[in-house]
C-alpha positions, 0 to 999 in steps of 0.5 A: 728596451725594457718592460715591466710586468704586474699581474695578479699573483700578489692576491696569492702570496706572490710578487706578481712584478717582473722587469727586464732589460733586454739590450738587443732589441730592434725597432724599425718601420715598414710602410708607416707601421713600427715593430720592435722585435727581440729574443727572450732574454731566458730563452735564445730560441724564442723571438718576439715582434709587436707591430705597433699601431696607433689603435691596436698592438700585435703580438708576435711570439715565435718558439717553443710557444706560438702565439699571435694576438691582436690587443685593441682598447675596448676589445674582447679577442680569441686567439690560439697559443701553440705550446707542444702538440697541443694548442691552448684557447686564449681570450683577452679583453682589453682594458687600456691600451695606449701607443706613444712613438716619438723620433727617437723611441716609444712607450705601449702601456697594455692593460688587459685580462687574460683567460687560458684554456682550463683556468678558473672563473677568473681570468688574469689581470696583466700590465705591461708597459714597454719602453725603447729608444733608439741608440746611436 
């Protein structure tokens, strides 16, 4: 599996790109929905699992950060991120969002504006696209 990830942080002087491989990854069905799940490759301790939709794309994280976040096109979505004691409001508004799974893998292509608890006016524009495939 590999994801690539831009962001906003080039408007400040930053590369704002990140991409990973990630070797590990396990993609499966359960009554017609496909999840892929994995652990951060900088963190042992942190997993994540989408389940993937054709309209909509749940995000699963699970470690020193608990979140998650439903993303559907067109939507505007609250959750909760649990980091330590505390919890930090999330609202994202989704702008693109679209789900290709074939028999031998998938691509989710995410487009989406993101606004934490106590960040400023303007909420951070995050794209992320994630590819797999499934190896013999």
């Amino acid at each position: 599996m590999t994801w690539h990830r831009q962001t906003d942080a080039k408007a400040q002087g930053e590369s704002g790109a990140e991409h990973a491989v990630v070797e590990a990854a396990v993609w499966y069905q359960r009554r017609g929905v496909h999840f892929l799940h994995w652990q951060e490759p900088a963190d042992a301790v942190a997993s994540i699992t989408l389940r993937i939709e054709p309209n909509c794309v749940t995000w699963m994280r699970r470690g020193a950060v608990d979140w998650t976040h439903t993303f559907r096109a067109g939507d505007i979505a609250a959750s909760r991120m649990a980091v330590g004691h505390g919890a930090l409001a999330v609202e994202t508004c989704t702008q693109r969002l679209a789900v290709d799974i074939y028999p031998v893998g998938g691509a989710i292509e995410l487009a989406y504006r993101m606004r934490m608890a106590g960040q400023g006016e303007q909420p951070e524009r995050i794209e992320l696209t994630i590819r797999w495939e499934r190896h013999s």
